[in-house]
N, C-alpha and C positions, 0 to 999 in steps of 0.2 A: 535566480533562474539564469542559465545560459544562456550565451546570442548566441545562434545558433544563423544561418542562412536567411535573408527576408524571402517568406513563401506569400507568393499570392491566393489569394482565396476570392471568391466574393462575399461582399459584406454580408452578414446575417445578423436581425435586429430578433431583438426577444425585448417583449414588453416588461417592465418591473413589475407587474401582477403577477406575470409567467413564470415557471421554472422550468431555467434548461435544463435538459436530462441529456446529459453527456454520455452517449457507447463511444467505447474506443474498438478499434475495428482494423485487424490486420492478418489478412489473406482470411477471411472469415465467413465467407459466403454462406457456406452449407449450417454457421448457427447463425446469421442472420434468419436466413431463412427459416431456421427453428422458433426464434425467439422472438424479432422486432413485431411481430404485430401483437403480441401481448405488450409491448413498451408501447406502442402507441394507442392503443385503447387503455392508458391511463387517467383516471376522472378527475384529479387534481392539474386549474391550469397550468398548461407544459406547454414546451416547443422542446420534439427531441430533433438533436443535432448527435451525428457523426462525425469524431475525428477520425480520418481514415491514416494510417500509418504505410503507406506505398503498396498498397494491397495491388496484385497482377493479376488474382485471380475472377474477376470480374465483378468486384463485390461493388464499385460505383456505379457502374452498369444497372445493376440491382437497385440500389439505393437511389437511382434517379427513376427508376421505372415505379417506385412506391411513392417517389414524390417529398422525401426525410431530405432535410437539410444537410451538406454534409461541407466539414471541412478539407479537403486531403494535400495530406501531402507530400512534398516528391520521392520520398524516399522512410524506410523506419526510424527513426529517430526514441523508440520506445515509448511506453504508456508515460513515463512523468513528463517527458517533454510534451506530450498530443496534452495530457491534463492542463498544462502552464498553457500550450493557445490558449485552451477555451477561457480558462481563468481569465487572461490578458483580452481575450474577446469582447465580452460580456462585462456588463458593468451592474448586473443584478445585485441583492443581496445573497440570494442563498443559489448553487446549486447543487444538482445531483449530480451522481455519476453509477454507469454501470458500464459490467463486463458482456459484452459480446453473448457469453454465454450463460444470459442469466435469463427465465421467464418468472412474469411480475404477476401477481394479479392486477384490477384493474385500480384497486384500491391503496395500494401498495405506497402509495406517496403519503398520505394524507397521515397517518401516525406520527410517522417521519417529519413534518412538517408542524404539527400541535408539538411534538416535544421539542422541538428545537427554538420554538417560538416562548417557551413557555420561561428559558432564562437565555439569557444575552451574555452569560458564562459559558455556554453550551457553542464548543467550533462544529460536532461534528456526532454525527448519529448514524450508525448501522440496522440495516433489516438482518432478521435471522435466516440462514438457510441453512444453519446445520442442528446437531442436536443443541437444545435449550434446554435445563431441566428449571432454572431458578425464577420459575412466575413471568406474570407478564406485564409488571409492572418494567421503566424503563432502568436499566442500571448500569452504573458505568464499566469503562472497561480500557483496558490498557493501552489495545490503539482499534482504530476502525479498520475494516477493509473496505475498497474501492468497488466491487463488486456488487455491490448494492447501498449506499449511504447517499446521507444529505448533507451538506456543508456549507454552513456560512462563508459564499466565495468572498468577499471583504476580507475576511478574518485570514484567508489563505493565503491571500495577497499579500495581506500586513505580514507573512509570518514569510513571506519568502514563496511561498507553491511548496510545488513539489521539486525534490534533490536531483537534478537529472544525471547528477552523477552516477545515482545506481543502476538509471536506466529502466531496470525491471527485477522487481523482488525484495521484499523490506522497505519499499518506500512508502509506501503510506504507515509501516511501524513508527519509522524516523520522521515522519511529520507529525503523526500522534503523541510521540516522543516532545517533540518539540513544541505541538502544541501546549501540553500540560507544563511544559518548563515556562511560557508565555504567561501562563495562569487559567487557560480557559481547559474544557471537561471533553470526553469523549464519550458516547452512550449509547449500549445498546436497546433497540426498540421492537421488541418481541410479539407485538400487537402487527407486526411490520413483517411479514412471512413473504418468502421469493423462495424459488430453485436454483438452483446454482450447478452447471457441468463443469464442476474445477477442475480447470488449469486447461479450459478448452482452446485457449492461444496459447497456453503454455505450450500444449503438446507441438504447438507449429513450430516452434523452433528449435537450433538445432542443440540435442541433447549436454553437446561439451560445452556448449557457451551456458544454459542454465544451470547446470552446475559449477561452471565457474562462477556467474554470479550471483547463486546463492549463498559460497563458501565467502567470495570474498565481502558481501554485502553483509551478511551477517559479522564479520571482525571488523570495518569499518564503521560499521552502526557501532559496534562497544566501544571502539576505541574513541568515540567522537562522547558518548556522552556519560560513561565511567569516571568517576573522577579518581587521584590517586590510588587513593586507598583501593580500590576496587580495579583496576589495572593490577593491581599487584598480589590482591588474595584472588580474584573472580580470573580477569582476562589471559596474567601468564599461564597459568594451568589448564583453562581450556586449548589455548593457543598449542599446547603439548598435544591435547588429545584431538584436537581435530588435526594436528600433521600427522598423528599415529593413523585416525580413520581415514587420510586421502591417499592411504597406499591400497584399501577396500576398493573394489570394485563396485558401482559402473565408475570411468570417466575419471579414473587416477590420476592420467595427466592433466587434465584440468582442475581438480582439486586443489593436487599438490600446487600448481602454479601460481591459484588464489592465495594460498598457505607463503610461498615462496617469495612470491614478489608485493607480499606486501608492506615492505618500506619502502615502495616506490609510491604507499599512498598516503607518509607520514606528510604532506605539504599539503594533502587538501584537509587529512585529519584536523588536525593544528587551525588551519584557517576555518574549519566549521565547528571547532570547539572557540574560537572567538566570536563568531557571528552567534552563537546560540548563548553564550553568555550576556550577549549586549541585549538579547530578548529575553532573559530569566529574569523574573519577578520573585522567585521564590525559590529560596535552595531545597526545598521538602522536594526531595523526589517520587512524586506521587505516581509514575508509571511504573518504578521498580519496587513499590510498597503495594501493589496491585499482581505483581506477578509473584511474589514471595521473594522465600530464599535460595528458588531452584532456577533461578531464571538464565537462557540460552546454556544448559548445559553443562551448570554447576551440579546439576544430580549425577550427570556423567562420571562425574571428580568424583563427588564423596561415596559413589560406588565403587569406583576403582579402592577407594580406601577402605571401602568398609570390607570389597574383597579383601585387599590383601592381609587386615584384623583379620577375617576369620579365618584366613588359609595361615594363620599366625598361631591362632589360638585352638589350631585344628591341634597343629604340630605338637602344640603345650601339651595336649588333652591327651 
């Protein structure tokens, strides 16, 4: 975790029966207003806390007038860093976290909660809000999203939190990443249903800055946890096609930028390909044996090849 500036807060105690229910909350008024009182008529004991991320738009205003506990502070600093307060907060075993833009039912906790309980291998459990077709039994999965999950906060602590280097976008991949490298599981929990208006903070911000950190978060994540061999069949070949796609429009020049300036992030690379090796317990890479053999964009490659076989064997024919 980053030190970042000491913010003042006042203290917020949550009993160890409780679970925080962390929203992250920036310039978000109009989906609080949609969403939090379904988060707080949750039946599982809770205490929800807001971390507020320098919102101007009136949203602590709000949030004091409901009476929600709230962190803020001075300025955005992004979801991994508001995630690491409350982590560094709180000294519970388990929390939650949600997005801003998500409605719960009142039960919503309580699945979430028995299957995380049920093994002490288990860091980290998602509720479903998009299509599910595979039962509803619980089953694992390659990483969780924040928008609805329960986490063994202990276990996230041990593991470092969350990467505030990405700031926002693929970090909870790269912690689920990192979780599985550690040795503990990730799960989805289908008995576990929420709504989800995706990318309802996303939309708040400004377009070139999200696509630059989706471009460059995305080759940062590989390049940190690819090992040789896979840098060199997987990573240089997409690295080709994703500078061919940053000349598509929207947001080129930020693309290309991602694309451009990224050996100015071989010095954090390197140093979190050491720190995540001193927490691997196990070389089976079970996150990338969970996504196959198409994973970030190798299907992109082997269709470029397979076009140009057939525009090959066009010509033969």
């Amino acid at each position: 975790m980053n030190n970042k500036k000491d913010l003042n807060w006042n203290n917020i105690f949550v009993s160890m029966q409780e679970i925080p229910i962390v929203v992250l909350n920036y310039n978000g008024l109009h989906l609080l207003k949609l969403y939090l009182d379904s988060v707080l008529r949750t039946e599982y004991p809770n205490e929800v806390i807001v971390v507020d991320n320098g919102s101007k738009d009136g949203s602590l205003e709000y949030l004091k007038s409901k009476g929600v506990k709230v962190i803020p502070l001075d300025r955005n600093y992004g979801p991994s860093y508001a995630r690491n307060v409350a982590i560094r907060t709180f000294k519970t075993k388990y929390m939650a976290f949600l997005d801003n833009d998500v409605e719960v039912p009142k039960d919503w906790l309580d699945p979430l909660v028995e299957v995380t309980k049920s093994d002490e291998s288990i860091a980290a459990v998602q509720s479903v809000y998009t299509e599910w077709s595979w039962g509803e039994e619980p089953s694992e999965i390659p990483w969780f999203s924040t928008a609805a999950a329960l986490t063994r906060r202990d276990v996230l602590e041990r593991v470092g939190g969350f990467d505030e280097h990405y700031f926002f976008y693929w970090e909870d991949t790269e912690l689920s990443w990192r979780l599985y490298r550690a040795g503990y599981r990730v799960m989805m929990v289908p008995k576990s249903r929420v709504i989800h208006e995706a990318h309802g903070t996303f939309k708040r911000l400004p377009s070139q800055f999200t696509s630059y950190l989706t471009m460059r978060n995305q080759l940062i994540l590989l390049l940190s946890y690819y090992n040789k061999k896979q840098i060199l069949s997987n990573f240089i070949p997409l690295y080709f096609v994703r500078l061919i796609q940053s000349f598509s429009p929207p947001n080129r020049k930020a693309k290309l930028k991602a694309i451009l300036t990224l050996g100015k992030e071989m010095g954090y690379v390197m140093k979190k390909r050491s720190e995540v090796r001193k927490i691997t317990v196990s070389n089976e890479d079970r996150f990338l044996n969970y996504l196959g053999k198409d994973p970030f964009g190798f299907m992109e490659i082997r269709s470029i090849i397979e076009g140009i076989k057939y525009r090959l064997l066009s010509k033969e024919t």
